[in-house]
GURO-735155 format. One line per field, with one value per residue: residue in one letter; x, y, z of N, C-alpha, C in turn. Coordinates in steps of 0.05 Angstrom, whole numbers, plus 5000, padded with zeros to 4 digits. Layout:
REM GURO-735155
vovo	A / ...
n_X	X / ...
n_Y	Y / ...
n_Z	Z / ...
ca_X	X / ...
ca_Y	Y / ...
ca_Z	Z / ...
c_X	X / ...
c_Y	Y / ...
c_Z	Z / ...
***
This chain:
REM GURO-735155
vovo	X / X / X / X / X / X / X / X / X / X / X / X / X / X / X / X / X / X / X / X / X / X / X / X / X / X / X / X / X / X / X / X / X / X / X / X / X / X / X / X / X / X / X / X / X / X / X / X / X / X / X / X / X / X / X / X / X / X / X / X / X / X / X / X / X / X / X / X / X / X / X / X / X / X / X / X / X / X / X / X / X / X / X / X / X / X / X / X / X / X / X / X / X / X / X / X / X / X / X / X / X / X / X / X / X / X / X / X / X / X / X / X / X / X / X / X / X / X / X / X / X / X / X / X / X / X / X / X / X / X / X / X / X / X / X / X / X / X / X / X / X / X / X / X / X / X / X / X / X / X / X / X / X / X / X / X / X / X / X / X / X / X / X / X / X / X / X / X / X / X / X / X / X / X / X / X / X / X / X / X / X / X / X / X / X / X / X / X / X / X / X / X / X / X / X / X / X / X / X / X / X / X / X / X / X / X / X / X / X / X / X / X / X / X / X / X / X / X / X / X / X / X / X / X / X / X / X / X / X / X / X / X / X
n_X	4774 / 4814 / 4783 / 4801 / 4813 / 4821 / 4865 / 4869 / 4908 / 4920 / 4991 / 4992 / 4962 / 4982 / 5009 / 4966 / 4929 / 4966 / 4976 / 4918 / 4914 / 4928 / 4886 / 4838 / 4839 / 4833 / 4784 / 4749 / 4765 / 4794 / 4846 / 4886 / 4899 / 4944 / 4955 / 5001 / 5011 / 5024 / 4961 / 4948 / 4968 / 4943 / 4889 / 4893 / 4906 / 4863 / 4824 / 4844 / 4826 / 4855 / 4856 / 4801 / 4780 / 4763 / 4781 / 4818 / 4834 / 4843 / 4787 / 4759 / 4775 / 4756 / 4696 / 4695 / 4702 / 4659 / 4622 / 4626 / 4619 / 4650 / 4660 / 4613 / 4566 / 4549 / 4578 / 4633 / 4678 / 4707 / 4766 / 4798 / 4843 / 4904 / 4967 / 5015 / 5087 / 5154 / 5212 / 5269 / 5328 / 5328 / 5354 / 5382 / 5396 / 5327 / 5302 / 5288 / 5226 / 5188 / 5161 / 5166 / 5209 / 5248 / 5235 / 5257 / 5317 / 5331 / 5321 / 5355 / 5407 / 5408 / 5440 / 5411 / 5337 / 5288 / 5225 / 5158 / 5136 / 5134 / 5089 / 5043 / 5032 / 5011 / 5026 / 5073 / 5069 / 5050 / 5097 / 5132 / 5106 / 5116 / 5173 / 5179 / 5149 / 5183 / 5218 / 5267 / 5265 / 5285 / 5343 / 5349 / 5346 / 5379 / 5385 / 5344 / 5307 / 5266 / 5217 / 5161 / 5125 / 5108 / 5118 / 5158 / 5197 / 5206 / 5240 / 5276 / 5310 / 5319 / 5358 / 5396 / 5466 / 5485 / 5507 / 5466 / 5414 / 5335 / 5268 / 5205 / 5142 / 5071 / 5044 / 5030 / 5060 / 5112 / 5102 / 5100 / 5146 / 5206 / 5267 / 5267 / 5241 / 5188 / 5199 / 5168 / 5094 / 5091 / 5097 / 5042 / 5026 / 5034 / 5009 / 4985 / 4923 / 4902 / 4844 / 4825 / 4795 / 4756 / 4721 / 4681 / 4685 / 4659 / 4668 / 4676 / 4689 / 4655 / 4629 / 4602 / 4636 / 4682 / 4660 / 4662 / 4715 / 4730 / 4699 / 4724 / 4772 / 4758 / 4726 / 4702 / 4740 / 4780 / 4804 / 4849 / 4884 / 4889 / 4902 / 4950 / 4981 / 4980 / 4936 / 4886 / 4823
n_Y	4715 / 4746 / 4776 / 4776 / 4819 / 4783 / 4805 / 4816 / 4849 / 4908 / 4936 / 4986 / 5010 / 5003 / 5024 / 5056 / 5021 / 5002 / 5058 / 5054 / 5013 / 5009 / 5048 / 5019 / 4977 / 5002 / 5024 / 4973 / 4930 / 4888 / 4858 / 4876 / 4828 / 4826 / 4806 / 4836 / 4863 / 4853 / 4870 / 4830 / 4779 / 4782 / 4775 / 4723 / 4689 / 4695 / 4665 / 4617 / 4601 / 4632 / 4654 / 4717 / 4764 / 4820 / 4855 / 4892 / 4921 / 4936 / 4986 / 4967 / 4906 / 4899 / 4897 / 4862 / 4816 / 4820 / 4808 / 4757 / 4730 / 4731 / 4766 / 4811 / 4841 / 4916 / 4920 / 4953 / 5004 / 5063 / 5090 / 5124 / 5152 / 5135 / 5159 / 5134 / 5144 / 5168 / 5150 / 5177 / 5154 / 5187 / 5247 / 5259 / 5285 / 5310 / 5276 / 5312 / 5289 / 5297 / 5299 / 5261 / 5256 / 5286 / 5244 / 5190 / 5209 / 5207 / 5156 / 5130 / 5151 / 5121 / 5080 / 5038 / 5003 / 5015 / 4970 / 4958 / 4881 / 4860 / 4831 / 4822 / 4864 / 4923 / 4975 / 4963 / 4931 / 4970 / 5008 / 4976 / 4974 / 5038 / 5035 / 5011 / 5036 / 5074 / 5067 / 5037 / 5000 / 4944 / 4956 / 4979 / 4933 / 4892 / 4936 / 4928 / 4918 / 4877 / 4863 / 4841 / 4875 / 4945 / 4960 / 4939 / 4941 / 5000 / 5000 / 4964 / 5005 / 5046 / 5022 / 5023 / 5033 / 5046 / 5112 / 5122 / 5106 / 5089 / 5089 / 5062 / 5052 / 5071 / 5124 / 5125 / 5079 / 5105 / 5149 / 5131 / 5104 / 5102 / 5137 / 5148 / 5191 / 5223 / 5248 / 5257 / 5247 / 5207 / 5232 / 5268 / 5233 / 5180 / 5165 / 5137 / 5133 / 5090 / 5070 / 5056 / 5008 / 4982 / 4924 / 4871 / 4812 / 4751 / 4705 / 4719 / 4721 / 4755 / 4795 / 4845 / 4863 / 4869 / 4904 / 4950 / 4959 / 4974 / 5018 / 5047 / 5063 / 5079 / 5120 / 5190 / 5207 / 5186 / 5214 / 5260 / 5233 / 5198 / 5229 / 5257 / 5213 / 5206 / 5188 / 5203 / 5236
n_Z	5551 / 5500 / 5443 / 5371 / 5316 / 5256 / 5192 / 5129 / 5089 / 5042 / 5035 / 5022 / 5063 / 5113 / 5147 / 5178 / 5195 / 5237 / 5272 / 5282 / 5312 / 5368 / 5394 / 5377 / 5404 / 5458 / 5462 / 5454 / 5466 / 5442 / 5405 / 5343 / 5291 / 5235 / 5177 / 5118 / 5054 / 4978 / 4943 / 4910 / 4937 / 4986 / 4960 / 4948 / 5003 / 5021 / 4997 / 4998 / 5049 / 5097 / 5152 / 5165 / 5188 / 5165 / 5096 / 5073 / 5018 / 4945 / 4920 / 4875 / 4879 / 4923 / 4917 / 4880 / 4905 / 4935 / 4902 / 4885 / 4935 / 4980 / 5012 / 5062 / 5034 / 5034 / 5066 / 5061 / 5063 / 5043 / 5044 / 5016 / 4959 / 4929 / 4913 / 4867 / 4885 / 4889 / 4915 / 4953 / 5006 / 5067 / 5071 / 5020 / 4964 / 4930 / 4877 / 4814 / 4788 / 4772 / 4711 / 4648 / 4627 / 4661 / 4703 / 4671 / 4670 / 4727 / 4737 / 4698 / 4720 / 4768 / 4820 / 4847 / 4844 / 4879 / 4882 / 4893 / 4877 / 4811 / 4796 / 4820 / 4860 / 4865 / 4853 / 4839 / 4784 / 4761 / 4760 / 4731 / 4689 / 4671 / 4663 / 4620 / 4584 / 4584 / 4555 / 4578 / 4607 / 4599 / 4600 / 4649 / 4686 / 4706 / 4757 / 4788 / 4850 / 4880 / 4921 / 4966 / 4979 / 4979 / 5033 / 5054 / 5003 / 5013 / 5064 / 5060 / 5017 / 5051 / 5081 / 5049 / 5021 / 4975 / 4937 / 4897 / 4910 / 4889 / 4893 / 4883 / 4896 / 4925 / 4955 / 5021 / 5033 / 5026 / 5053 / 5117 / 5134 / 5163 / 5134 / 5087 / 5035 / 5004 / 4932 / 4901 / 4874 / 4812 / 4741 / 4708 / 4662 / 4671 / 4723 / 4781 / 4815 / 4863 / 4893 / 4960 / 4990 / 5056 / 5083 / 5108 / 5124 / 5098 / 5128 / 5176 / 5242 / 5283 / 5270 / 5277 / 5309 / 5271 / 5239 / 5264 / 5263 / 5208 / 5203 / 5242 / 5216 / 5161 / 5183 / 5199 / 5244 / 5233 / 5189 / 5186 / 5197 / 5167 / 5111 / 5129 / 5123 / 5073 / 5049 / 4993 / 5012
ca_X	4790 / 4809 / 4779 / 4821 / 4805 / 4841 / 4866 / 4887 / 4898 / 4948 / 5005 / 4979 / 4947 / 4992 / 5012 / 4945 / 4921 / 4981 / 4971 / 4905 / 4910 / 4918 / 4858 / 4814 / 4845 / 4822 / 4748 / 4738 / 4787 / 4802 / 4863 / 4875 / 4918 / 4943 / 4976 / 5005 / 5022 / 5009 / 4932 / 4941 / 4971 / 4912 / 4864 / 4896 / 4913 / 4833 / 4810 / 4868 / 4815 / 4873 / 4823 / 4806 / 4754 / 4758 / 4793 / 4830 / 4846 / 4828 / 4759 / 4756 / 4777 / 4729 / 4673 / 4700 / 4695 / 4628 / 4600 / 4639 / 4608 / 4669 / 4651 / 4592 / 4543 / 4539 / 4605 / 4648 / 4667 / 4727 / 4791 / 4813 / 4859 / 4929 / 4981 / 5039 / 5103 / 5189 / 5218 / 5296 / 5335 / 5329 / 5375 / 5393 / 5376 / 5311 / 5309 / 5261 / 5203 / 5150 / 5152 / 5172 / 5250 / 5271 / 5234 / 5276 / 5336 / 5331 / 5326 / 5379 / 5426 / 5413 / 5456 / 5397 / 5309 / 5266 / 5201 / 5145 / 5125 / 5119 / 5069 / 5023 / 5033 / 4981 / 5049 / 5095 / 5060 / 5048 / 5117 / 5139 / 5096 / 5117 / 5191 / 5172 / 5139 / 5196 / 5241 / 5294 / 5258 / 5314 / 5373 / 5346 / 5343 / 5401 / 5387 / 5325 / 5311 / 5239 / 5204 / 5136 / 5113 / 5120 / 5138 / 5182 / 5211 / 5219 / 5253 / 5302 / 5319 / 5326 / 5389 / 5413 / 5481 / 5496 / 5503 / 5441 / 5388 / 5316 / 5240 / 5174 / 5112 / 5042 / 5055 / 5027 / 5075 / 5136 / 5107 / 5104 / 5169 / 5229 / 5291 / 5261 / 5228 / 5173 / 5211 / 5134 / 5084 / 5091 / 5080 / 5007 / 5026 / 5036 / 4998 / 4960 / 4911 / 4881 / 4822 / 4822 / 4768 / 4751 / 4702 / 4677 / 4692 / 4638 / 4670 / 4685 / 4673 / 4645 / 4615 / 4598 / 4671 / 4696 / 4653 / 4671 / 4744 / 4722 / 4683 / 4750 / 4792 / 4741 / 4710 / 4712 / 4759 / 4819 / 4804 / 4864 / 4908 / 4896 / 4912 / 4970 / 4999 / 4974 / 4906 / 4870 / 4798
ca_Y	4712 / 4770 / 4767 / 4783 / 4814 / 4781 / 4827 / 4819 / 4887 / 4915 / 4950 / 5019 / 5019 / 4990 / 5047 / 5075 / 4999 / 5001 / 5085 / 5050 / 4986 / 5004 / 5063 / 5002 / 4960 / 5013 / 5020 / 4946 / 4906 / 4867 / 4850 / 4874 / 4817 / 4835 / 4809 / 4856 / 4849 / 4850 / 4866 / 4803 / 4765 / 4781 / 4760 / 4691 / 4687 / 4694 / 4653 / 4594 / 4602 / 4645 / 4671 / 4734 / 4779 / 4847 / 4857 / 4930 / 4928 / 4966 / 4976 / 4944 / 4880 / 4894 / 4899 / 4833 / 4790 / 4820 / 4796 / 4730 / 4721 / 4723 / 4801 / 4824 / 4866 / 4934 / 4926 / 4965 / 5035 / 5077 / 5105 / 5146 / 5149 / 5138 / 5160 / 5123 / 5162 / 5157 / 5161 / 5168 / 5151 / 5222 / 5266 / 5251 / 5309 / 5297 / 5295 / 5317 / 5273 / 5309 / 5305 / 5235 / 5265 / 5280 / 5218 / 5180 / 5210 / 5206 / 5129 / 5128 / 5160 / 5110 / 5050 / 5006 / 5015 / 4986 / 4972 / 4915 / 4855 / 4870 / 4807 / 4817 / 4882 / 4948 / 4997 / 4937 / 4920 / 5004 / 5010 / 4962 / 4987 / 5063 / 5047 / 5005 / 5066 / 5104 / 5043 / 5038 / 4973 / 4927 / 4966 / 4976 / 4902 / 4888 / 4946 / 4920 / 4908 / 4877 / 4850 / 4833 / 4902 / 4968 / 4972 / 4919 / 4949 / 5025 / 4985 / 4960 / 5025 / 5058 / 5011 / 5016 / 5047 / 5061 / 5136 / 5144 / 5097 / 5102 / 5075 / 5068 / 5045 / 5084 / 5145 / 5125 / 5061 / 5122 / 5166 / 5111 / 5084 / 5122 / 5137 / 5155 / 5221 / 5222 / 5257 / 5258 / 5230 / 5203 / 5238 / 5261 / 5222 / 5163 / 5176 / 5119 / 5134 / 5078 / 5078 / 5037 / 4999 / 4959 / 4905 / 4853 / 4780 / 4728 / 4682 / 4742 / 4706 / 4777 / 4816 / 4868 / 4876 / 4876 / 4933 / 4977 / 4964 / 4983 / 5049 / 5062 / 5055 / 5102 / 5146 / 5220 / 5200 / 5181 / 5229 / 5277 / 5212 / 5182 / 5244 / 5259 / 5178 / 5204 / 5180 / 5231 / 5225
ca_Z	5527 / 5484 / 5414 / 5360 / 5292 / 5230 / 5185 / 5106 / 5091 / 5023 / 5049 / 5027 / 5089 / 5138 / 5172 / 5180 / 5218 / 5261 / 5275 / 5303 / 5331 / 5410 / 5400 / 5374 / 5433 / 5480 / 5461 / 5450 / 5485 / 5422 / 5387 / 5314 / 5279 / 5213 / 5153 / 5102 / 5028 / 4963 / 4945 / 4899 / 4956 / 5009 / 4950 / 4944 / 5018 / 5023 / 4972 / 5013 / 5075 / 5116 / 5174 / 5153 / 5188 / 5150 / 5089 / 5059 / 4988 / 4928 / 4920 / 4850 / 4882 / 4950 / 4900 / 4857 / 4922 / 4953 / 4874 / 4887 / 4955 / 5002 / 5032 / 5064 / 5017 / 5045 / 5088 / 5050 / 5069 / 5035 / 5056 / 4999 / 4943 / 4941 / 4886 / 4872 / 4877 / 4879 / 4938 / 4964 / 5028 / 5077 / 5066 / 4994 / 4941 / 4919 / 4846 / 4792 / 4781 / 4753 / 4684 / 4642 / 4617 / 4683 / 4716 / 4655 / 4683 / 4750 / 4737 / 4691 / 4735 / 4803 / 4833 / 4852 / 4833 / 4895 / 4884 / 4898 / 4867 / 4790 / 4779 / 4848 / 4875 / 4847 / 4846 / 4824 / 4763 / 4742 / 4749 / 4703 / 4658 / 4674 / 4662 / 4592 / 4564 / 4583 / 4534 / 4600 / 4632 / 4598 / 4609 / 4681 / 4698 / 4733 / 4778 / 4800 / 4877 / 4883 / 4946 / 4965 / 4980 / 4980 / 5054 / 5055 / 4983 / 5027 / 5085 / 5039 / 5008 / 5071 / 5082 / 5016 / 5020 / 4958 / 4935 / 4883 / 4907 / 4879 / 4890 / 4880 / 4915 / 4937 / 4969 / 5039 / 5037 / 5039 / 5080 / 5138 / 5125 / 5173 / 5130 / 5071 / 5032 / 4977 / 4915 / 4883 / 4853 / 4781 / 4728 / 4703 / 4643 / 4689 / 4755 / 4782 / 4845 / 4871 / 4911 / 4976 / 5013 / 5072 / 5085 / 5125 / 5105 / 5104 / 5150 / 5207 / 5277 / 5305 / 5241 / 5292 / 5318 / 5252 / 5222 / 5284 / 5251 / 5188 / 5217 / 5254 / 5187 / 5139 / 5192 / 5207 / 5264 / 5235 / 5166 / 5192 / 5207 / 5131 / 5105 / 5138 / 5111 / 5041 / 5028 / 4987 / 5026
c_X	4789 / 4801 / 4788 / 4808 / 4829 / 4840 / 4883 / 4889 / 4927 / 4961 / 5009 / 4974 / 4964 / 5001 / 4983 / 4937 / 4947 / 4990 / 4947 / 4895 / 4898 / 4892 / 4836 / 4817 / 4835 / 4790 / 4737 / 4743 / 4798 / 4835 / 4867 / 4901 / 4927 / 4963 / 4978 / 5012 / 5011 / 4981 / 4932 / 4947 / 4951 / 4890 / 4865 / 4899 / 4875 / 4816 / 4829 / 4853 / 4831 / 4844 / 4824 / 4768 / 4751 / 4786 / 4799 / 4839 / 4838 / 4798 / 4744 / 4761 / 4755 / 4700 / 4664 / 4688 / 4669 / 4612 / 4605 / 4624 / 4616 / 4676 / 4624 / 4590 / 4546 / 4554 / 4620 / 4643 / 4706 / 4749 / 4803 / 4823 / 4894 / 4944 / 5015 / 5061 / 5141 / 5192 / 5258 / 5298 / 5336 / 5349 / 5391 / 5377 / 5346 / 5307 / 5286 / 5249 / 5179 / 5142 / 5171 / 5202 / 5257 / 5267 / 5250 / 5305 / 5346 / 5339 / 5349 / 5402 / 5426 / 5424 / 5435 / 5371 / 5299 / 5244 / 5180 / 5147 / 5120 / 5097 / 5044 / 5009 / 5019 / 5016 / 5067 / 5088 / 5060 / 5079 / 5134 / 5131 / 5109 / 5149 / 5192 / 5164 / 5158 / 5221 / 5270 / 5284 / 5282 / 5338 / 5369 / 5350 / 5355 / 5405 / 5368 / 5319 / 5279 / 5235 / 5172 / 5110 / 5120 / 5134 / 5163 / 5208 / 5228 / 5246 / 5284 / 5322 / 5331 / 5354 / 5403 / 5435 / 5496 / 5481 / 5477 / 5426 / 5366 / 5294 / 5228 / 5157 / 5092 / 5058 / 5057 / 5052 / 5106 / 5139 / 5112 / 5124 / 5199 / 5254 / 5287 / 5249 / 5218 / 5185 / 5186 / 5127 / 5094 / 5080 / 5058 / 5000 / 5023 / 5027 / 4978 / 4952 / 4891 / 4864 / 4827 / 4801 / 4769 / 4723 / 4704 / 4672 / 4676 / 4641 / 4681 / 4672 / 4655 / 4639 / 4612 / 4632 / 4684 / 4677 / 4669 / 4706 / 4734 / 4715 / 4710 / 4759 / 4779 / 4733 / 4723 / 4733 / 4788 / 4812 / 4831 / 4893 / 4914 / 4910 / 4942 / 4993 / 4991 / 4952 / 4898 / 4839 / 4780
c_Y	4737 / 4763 / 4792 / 4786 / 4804 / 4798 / 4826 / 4838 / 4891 / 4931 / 4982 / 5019 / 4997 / 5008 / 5052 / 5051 / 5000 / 5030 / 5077 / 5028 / 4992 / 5023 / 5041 / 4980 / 4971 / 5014 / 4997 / 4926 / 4888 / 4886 / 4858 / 4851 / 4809 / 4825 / 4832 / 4848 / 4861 / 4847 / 4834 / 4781 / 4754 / 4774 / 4725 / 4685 / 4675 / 4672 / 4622 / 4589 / 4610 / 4656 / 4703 / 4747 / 4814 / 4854 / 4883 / 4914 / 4954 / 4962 / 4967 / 4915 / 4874 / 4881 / 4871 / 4814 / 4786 / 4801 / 4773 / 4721 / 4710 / 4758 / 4796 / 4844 / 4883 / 4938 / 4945 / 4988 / 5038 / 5092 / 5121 / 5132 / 5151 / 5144 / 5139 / 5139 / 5151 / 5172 / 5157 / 5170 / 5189 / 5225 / 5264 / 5277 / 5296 / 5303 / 5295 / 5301 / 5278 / 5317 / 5273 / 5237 / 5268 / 5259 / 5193 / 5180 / 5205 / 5167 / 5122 / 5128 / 5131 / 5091 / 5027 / 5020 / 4998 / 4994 / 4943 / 4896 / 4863 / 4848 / 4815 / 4843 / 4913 / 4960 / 4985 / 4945 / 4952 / 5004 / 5009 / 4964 / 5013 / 5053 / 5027 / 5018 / 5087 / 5090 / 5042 / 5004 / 4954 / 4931 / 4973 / 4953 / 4888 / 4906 / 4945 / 4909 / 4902 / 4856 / 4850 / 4841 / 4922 / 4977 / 4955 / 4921 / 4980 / 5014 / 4979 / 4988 / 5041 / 5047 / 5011 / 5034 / 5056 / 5094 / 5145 / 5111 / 5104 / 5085 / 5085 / 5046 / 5063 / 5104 / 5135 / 5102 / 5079 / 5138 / 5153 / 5094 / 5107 / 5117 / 5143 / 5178 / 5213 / 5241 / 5271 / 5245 / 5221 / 5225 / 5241 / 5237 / 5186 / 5149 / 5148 / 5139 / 5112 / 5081 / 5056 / 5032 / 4980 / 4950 / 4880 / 4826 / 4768 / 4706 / 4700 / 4726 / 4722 / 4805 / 4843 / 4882 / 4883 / 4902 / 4955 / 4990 / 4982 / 5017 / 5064 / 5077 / 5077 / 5116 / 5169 / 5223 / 5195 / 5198 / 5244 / 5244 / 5195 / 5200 / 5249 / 5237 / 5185 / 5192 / 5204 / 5224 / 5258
c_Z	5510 / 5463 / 5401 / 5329 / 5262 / 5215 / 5167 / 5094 / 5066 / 5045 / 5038 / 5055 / 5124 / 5159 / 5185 / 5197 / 5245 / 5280 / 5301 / 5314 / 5364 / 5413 / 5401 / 5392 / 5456 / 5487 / 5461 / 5470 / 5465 / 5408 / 5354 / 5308 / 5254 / 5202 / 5124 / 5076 / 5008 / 4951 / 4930 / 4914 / 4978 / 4984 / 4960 / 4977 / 5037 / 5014 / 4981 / 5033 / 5097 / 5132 / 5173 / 5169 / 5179 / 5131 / 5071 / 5042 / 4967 / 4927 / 4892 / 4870 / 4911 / 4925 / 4885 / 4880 / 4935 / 4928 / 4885 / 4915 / 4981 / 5012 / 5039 / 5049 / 5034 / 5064 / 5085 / 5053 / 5050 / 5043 / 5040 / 4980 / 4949 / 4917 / 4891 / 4861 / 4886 / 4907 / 4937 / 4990 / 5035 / 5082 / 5034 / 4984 / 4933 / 4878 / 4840 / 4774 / 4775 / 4725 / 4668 / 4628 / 4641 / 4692 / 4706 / 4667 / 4702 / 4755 / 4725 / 4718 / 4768 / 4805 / 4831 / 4856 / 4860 / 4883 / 4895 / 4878 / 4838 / 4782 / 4802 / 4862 / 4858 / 4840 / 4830 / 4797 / 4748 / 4739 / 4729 / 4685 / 4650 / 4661 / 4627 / 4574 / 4570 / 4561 / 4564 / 4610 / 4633 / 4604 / 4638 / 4693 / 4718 / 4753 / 4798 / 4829 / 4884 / 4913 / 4946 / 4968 / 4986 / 5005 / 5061 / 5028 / 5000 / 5050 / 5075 / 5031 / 5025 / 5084 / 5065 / 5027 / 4998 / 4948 / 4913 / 4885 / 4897 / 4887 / 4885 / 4887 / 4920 / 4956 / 5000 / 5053 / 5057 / 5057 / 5105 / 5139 / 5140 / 5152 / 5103 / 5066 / 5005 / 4957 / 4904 / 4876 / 4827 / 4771 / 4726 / 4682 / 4653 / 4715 / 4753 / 4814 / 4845 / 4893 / 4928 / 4996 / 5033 / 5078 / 5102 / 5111 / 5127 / 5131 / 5174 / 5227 / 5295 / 5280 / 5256 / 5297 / 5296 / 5238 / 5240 / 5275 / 5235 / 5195 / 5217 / 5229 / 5165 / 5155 / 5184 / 5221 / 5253 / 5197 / 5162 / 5195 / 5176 / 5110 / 5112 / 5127 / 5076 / 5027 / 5020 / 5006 / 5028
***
C-alpha cells in the first residue's frame, strides 16, 4: 500500500510542494496529497479534523497551533519570506508600482483588480487595507475580482481579457502562475513579508514520513528552488 502524506499547506507555497512532490515520491515511495488555500482556511480546515499530516502556513500561526496543541513541538522548520506584490497578464506593460502615487494610479487606471480572499487570505486582507489607505477601496469595488487564493486569483487574471487588468497576491503565488509577470513588490510604505513555516501535525499517521517532507520543503536542497518561486530564505 502506498502511504500518503496529507498536506494543508497556504498557497504561497504551492508551487514549491508540487516542484517537489515526484522527488519526495522517489526517495520514499509515498504520495504527497495536498490541499491549498487560504492560511485561514487550512487553520479551520484543521481545527474541522480534515486529515492533515504536515501543515505550511505562516509561522505566527505554526507557532499559535504548536501552543494550542495541534503541531508537534520542535517540528517546525522555515521556508522563508515572501513579499506580496502586483502582478499583470505576460506581455502587458508593466506599470509603476513602487512608490504609493503610481501604485494609486496604476489601480485607478485598470478594467478589473484580482486578488484573494479579503476576510481569510494573509495578501487578501493587506490588500484591502493597502487600497483603503490609498482612499480608492470604494470607488474600486465594482472592479473587484476575489477568489479563495492567490493562485486561483493569478489563474483568473491570466484569462482576463480585458485590456488593463491588475493583481495582487504573494510574490511566489505569481511567479508559479503561467501567463502572468510580477510588476513588483508593494511599496516600502506598504510591503508585507511574511514568514513561512512547516510542521508536523499531532494526528500525522507516520511523524517520521512527514518530517522528511518538512526537511524536503526547508532544507539546503531545495534552497535554490524556493528562491527561484520568491521565498526570501
Amino acid at each position: 500500500m502506498t502511504l500518503t502524506v496529507n498536506l494543508l499547506c497556504a498557497g504561497a507555497a504551492q508551487g514549491l510542494v508540487k516542484a517537489l512532490q515526484l522527488r519526495f515520491a522517489d526517495e520514499t515511495g509515498a504520495r504527497v496529497q495536498g490541499r491549498f488555500g487560504a492560511v485561514g482556511a487550512m487553520k479551520e480546515a484543521l481545527l474541522a479534523g480534515e486529515p492533515c499530516d504536515v501543515m505550511v502556513v505562516t509561522e505566527a500561526m505554526i507557532q499559535s497551533l504548536i501552543a494550542d496543541g495541534r503541531l508537534r513541538a520542535g517540528s517546525a522548520a522555515g521556508l522563508g519570506r515572501v513579499r506580496t506584490g502586483v502582478a499583470v497578464r505576460s506581455g502587458e506593460l508593466l506599470p509603476d508600482v513602487g512608490a504609493p502615487e503610481s501604485l494609486k494610479a496604476a489601480l485607478l487606471a485598470s478594467d478589473a483588480i484580482y486578488f484573494p480572499d479579503p476576510q481569510r487570505a494573509t495578501a487578501g486582507i493587506h490588500f484591502a487595507k493597502v487600497m483603503r489607505e490609498l482612499g480608492i477601496h470604494d470607488e474600486l469595488q465594482g472592479r473587484f475580482r476575489t477568489f479563495p487564493n492567490g493562485a486561483a486569483s493569478m489563474r483568473e487574471l491570466a484569462a482576463d481579457t480585458s485590456p488593463r487588468a491588475i493583481g495582487c497576491t504573494q510574490v511566489t503565488e505569481i511567479n508559479y502562475t503561467p501567463g502572468v509577470l510580477l510588476a513588483g513588490a508593494l511599496p516600502k510604505a506598504f510591503e508585507l513579508a511574511t514568514q513561512y513555516s512547516a510542521a508536523v501535525s499531532l494526528q500525522a499517521a507516520e511523524p517520521d514520513l512527514a518530517a522528511r517532507f518538512v526537511a524536503l520543503l526547508a532544507g539546503l536542497d531545495s534552497q535554490a528552488l524556493r528562491r527561484e518561486g520568491g521565498f526570501e530564505c
